[in-house]
Short mmCIF file of the C-alpha atoms (twelve columns), coordinates in Angstrom:
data_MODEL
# 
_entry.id   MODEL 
# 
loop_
_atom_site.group_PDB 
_atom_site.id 
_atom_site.type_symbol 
_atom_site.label_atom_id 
_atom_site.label_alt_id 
_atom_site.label_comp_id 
_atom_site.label_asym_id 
_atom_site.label_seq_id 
_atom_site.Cartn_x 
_atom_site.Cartn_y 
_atom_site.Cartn_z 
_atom_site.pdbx_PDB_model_num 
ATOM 1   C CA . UNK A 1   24.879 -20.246 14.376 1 
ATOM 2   C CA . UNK A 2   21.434 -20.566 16.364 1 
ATOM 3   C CA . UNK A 3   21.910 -19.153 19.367 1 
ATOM 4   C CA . UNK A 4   18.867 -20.604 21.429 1 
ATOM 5   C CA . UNK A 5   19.653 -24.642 20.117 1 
ATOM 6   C CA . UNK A 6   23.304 -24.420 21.116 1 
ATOM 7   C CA . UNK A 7   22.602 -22.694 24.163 1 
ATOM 8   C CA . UNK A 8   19.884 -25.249 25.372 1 
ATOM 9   C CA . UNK A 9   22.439 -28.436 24.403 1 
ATOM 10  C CA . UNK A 10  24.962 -26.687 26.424 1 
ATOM 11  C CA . UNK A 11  22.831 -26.901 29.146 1 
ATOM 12  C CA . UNK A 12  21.565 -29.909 28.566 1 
ATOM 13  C CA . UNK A 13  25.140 -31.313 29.028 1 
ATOM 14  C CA . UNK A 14  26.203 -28.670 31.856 1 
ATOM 15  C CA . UNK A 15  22.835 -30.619 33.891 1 
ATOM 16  C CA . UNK A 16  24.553 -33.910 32.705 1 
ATOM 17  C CA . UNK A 17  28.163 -33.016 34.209 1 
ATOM 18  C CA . UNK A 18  26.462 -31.315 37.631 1 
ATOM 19  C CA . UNK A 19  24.234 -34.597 37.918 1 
ATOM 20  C CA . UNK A 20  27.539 -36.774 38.786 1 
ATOM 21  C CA . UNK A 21  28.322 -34.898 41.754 1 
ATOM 22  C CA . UNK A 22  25.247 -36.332 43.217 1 
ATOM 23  C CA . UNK A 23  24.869 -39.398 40.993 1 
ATOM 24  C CA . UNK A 24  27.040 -42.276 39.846 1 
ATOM 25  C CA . UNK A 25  27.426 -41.442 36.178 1 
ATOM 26  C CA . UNK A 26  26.487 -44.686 35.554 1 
ATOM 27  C CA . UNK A 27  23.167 -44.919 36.546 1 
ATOM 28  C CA . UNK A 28  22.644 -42.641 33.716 1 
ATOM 29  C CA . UNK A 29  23.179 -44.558 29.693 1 
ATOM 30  C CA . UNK A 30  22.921 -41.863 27.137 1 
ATOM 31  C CA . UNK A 31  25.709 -42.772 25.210 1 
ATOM 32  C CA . UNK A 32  24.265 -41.923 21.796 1 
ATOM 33  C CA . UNK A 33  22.500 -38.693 23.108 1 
ATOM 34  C CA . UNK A 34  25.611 -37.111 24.564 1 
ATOM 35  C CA . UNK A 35  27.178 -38.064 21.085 1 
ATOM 36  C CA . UNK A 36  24.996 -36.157 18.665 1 
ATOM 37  C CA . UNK A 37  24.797 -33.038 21.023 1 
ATOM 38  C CA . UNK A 38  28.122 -32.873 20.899 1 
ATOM 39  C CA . UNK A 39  28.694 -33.171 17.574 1 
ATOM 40  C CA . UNK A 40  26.208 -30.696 17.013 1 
ATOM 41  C CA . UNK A 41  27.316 -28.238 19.516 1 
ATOM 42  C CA . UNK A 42  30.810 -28.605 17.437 1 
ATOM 43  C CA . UNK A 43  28.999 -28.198 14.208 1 
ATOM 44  C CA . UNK A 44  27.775 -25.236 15.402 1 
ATOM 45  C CA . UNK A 45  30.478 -23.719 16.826 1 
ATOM 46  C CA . UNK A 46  32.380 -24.453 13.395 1 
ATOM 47  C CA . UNK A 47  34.738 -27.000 15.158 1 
ATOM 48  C CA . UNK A 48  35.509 -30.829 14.210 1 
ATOM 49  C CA . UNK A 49  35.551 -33.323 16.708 1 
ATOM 50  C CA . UNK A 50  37.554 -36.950 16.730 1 
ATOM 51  C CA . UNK A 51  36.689 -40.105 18.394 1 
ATOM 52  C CA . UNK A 52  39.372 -39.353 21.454 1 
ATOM 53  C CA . UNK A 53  37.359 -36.092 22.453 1 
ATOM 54  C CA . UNK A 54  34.066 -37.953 22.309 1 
ATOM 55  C CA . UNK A 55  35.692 -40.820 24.988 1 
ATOM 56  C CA . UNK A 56  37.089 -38.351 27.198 1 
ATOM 57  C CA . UNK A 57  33.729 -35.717 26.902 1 
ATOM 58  C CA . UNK A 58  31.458 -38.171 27.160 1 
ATOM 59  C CA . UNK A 59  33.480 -40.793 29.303 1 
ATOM 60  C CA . UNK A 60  32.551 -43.574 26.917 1 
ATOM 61  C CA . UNK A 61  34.922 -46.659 25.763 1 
ATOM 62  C CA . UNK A 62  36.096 -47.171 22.472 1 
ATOM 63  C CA . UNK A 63  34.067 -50.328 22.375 1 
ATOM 64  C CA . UNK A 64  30.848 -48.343 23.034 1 
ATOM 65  C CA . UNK A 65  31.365 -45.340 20.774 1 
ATOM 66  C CA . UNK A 66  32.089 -47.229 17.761 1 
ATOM 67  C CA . UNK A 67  29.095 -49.741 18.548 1 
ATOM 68  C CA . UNK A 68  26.784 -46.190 18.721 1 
ATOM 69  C CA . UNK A 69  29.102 -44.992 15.065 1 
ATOM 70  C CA . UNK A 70  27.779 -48.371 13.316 1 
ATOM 71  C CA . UNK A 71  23.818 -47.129 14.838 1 
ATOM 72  C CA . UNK A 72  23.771 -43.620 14.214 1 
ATOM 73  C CA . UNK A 73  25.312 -44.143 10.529 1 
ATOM 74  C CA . UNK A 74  23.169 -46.434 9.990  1 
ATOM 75  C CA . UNK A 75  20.046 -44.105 10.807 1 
ATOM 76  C CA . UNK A 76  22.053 -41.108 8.326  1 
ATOM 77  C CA . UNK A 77  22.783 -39.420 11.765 1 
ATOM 78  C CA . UNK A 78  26.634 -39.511 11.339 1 
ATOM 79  C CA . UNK A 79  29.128 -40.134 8.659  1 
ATOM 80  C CA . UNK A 80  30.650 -43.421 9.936  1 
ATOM 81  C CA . UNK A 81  34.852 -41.925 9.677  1 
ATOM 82  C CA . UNK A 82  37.157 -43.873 6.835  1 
ATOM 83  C CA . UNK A 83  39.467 -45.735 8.944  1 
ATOM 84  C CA . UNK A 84  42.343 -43.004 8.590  1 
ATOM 85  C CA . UNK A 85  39.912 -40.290 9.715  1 
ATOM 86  C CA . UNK A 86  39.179 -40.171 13.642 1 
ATOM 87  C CA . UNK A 87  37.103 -37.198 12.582 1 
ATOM 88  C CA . UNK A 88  33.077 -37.464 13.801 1 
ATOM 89  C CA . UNK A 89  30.203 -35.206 12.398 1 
ATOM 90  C CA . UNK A 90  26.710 -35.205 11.735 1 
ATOM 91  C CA . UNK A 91  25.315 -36.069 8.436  1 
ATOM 92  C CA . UNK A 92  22.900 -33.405 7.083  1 
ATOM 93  C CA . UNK A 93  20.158 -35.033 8.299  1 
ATOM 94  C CA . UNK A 94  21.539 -35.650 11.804 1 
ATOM 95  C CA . UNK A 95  22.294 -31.654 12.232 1 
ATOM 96  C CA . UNK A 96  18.489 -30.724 11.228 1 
ATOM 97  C CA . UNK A 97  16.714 -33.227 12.765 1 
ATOM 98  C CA . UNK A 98  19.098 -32.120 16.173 1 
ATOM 99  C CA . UNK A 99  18.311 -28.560 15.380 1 
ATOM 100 C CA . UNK A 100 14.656 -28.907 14.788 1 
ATOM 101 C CA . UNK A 101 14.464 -30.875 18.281 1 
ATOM 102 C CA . UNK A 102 16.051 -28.404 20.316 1 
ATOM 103 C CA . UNK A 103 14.259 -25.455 18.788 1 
ATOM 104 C CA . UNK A 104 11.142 -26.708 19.506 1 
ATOM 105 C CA . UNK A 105 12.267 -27.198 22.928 1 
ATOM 106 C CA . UNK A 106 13.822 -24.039 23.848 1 
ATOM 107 C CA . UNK A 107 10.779 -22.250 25.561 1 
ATOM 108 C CA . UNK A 108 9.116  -19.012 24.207 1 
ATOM 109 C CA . UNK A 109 9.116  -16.127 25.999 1 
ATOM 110 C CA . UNK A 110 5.832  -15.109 27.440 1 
ATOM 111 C CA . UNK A 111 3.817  -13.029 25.183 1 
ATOM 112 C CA . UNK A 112 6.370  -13.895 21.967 1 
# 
């Protein structure tokens, strides 16, 4: 597991669930985002995630999430589930292009 990616979508979605106490969530549309870090924080972690977790995590409707699916299969971000599988995960692609995002983020330590 990467340590320093995981740790800095954790926080990115720890900011996200703080921000509502002073925010209306809905102000803030990041559907798709909040989907593929948590699919990659699950990948990470080893864990599988289904469609009901992603609703209630991410506080989206069924209607959205399966709209965002349909997108983010489309771009070989996510394996669109068979429709007896409620199981989500990132495609190959989706988990590097995720990791090589937020390991160029994560900031360097001075003189590192």
């Amino acid at each position: 597991m990467a340590e320093q990616p995981v740790s800095l979508a954790k926080w990115i979605i720890a900011v996200r669930d703080a921000r509502s106490e002073y925010f209306n969530p809905k102000l803030f549309d990041e559907d798709s985002w909040e989907l593929l870090l948590t699919l990659y924080i699950a990948a990470e972690e080893g864990r599988t995630v289904n469609r009901a977790e992603v609703m209630q995590h991410t506080v989206t409707s069924a209607a959205t999430l399966d709209r965002w699916i349909k997108i983010l299969a489309s771009e070989d971000l996510l394996t669109e589930p068979a429709d007896d599988d409620e199981t989500l995960c990132l495609t190959r692609n989706g988990h590097t292009r995720m990791h090589n995002l937020l390991a160029k983020t994560v900031p360097t330590p001075p003189g590192a």
